[in-house]
C-alpha positions in Angstrom: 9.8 -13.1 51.8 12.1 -13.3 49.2 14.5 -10.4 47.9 11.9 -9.1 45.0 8.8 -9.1 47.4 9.5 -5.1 47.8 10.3 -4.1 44.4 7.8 -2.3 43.5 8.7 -1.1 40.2 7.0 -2.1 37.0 8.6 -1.7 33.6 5.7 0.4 31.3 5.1 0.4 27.6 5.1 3.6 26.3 1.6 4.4 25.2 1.6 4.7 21.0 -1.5 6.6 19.3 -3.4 3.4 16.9 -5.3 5.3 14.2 -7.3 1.8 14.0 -10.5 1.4 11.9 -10.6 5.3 11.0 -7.8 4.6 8.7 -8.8 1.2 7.6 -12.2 3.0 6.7 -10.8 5.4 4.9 -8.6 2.8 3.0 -11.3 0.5 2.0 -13.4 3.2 0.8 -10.7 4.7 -2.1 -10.0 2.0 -3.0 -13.4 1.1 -4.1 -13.6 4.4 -5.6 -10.6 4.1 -7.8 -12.3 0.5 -8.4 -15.5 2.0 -9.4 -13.3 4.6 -11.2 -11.9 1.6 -13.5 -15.5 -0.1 -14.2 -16.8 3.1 -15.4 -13.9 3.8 -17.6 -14.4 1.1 -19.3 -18.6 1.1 -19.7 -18.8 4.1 -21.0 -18.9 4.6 -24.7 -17.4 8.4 -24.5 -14.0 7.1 -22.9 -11.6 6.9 -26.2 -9.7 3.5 -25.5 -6.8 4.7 -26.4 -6.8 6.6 -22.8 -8.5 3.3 -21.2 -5.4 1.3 -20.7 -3.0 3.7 -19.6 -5.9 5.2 -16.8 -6.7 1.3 -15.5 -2.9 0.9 -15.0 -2.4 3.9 -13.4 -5.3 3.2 -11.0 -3.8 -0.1 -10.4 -0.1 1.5 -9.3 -1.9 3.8 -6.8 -4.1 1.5 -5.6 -1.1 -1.1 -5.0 0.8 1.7 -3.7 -2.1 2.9 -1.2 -2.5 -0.6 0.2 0.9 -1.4 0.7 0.9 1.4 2.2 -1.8 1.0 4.7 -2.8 -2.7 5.2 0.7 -4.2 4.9 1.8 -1.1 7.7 4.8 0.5 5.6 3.3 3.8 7.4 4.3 1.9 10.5 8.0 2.5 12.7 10.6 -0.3 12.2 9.1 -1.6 8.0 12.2 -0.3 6.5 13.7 -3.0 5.3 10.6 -4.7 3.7 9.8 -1.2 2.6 14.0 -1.1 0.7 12.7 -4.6 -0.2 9.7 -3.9 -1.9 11.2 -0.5 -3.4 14.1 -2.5 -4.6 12.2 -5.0 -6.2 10.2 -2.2 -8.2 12.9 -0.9 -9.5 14.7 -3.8 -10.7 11.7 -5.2 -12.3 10.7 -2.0 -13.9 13.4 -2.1 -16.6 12.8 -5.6 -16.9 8.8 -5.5 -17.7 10.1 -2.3 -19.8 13.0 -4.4 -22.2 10.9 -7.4 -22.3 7.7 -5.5 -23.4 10.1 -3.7 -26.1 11.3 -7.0 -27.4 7.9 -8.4 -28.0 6.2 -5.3 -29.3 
């Protein structure tokens, strides 16, 4: 026997709480609302389309947000740098998009 063979002592994970599919459910399904929310802005006849634009793109920034949110895990411990990252990026390229849309308009 060596010098191990009465160590009896295992090293344990702590147990974490996985939402799992509830969340992923729950996920999926908004965002085919706020998808079915855009098609139905634009096939209706009473939606001035003045209002159309802005309401797709704001649709589009939440949805973005809500999936980065849950499928790429940035509600997850230990994502905060590619969570600084992503933030970072947003707001660097936010005055960009803005200046360059400005100089073409």
């Amino acid at each position: 026997m060596g010098a191990n063979a009465h160590n009896t002592s295992v090293e344990r994970k702590p147990v974490t709480k996985h939402d799992g599919a509830k969340v992923h459910l729950v996920a999926f399904f908004l965002s085919i609302v706020l998808t079915m929310l855009a098609f139905v802005a634009v096939a209706y006849e009473a939606v001035p389309r003045k209002f159309v634009f802005p309401f797709i793109l704001l649709l589009g920034i939440v949805q973005a947000a809500f999936q980065f949110y849950v499928w790429m895990h940035a509600k997850d411990r230990a994502h905060e740098f590619p969570k600084i990252a992503v933030f970072g990026a947003v707001l660097v390229m936010l005055p960009v998009f803005l200046v360059f849309t400005l100089l073409i308009w």
